[in-house]
C-alpha positions in Angstrom: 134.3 81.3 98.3 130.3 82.4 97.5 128.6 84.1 100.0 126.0 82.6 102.0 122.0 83.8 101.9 120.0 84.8 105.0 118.2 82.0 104.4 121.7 79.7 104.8 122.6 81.5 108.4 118.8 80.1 109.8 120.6 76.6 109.5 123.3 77.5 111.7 123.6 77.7 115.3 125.3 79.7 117.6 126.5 83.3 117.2 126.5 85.4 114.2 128.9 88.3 113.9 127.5 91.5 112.0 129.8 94.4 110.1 129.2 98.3 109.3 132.0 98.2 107.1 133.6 101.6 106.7 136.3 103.0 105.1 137.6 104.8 108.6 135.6 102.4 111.0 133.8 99.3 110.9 131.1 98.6 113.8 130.8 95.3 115.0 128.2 93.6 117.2 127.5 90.2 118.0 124.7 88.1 119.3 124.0 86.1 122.2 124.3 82.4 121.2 120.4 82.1 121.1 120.2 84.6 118.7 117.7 86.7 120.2 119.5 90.2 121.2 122.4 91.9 119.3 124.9 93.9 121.4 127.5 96.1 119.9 131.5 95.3 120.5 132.9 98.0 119.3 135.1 99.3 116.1 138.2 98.3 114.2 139.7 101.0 112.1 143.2 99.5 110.7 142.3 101.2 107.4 141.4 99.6 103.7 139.6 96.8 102.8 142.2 93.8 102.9 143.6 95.1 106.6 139.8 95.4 107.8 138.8 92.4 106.3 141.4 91.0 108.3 140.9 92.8 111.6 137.7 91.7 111.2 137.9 87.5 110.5 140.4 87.6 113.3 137.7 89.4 115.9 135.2 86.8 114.3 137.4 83.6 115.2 138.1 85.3 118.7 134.4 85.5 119.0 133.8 82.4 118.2 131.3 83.2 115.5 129.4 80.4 113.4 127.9 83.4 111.2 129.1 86.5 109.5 126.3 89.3 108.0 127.9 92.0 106.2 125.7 95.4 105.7 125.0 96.1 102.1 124.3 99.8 101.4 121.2 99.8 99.0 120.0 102.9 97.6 116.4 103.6 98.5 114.7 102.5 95.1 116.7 99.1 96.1 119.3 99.9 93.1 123.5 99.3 94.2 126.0 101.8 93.6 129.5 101.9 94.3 129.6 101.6 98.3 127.4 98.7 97.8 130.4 96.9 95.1 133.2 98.1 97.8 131.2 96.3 100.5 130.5 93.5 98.2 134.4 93.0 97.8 134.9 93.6 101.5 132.3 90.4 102.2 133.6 88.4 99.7 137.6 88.7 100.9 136.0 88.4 104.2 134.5 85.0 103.2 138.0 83.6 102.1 139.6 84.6 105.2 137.4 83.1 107.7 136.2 79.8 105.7 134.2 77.7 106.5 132.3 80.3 108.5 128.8 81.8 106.5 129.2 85.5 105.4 125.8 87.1 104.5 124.9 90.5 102.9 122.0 91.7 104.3 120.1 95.0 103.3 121.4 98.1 105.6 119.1 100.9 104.5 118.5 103.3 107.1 120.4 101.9 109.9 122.8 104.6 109.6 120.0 106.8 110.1 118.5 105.1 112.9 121.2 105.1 114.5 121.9 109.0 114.3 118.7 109.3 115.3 119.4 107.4 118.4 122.0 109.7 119.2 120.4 112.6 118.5 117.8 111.4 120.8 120.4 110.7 123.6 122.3 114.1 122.9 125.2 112.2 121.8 127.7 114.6 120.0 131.2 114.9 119.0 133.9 112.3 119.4 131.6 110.5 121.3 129.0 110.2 118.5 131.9 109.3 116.1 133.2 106.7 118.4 129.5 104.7 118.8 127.8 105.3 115.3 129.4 102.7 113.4 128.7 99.8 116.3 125.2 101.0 116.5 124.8 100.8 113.3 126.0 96.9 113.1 124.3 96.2 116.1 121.0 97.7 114.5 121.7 95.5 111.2 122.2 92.7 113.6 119.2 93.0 115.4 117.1 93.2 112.1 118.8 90.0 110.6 117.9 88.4 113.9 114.5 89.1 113.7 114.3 88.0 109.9 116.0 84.7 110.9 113.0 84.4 113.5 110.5 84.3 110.8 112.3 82.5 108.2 
């Protein structure tokens, strides 16, 4: 299956699903079913890509997602390196699992860091900071594919 664009997701309705996909943990958050706020739902961390992929199309269907966006790590000058193929791989497995359901890349530079700036912010340390990080992160990614899909 070929992933779907941004602009392919602003022809859907109902809720889209976003991914921080990790090696250890993958964030998820989903939206409301208008599409307006993104809220986090947690982690999966079953380990590798084909046993995340399919944590992950399982939590989608039990969701009840119409839309997938996958974070794609871009290097600042907009250039891809090797997390970016990994998560590329991750999106496209994804895609095949969960057909016909829309999986999107969409551009995740600096949500990482916003979202450890968040926490730093909060004081949020330790296993705590470990435990949230990756769902802020996708819920950050959501939030800015949201707002993109509000001006498309």
């Amino acid at each position: 299956m070929t992933l779907a664009t941004i602009e392919a997701l602003a022809r859907t309705s109902g809720r889209i699903l976003s991914v921080d996909f990790g090696d250890v943990r993958t964030g998820l958050a989903l939206s409301d079913p208008s599409r307006f706020l993104a809220s986090g739902i947690g982690a999966v961390s079953p380990g590798g890509l084909e046993k995340t992929a399919l944590a992950v199309a399982d939590r989608a269907k039990g969701e009840g997602a119409s839309a997938i966006v996958v974070g794609l790590p871009k290097n600042m000058d907009g250039s891809e390196g090797s997390r970016a193929d990994r998560c590329r791989q991750f999106a496209e497995r994804l895609a095949d699992l969960v057909d016909p359901i829309p999986v999107a890349l969409f551009d995740e530079r600096l949500t990482t860091v916003s979202a450890s700036r968040f926490l730093n912010e909060t004081n949020t340390r330790g296993k705590a900071r470990k435990g949230v990080v990756d769902t802020l992160s996708a819920e950050i990614l959501l939030q800015d594919v949201l707002n993109r899909l509000k001006n498309l």
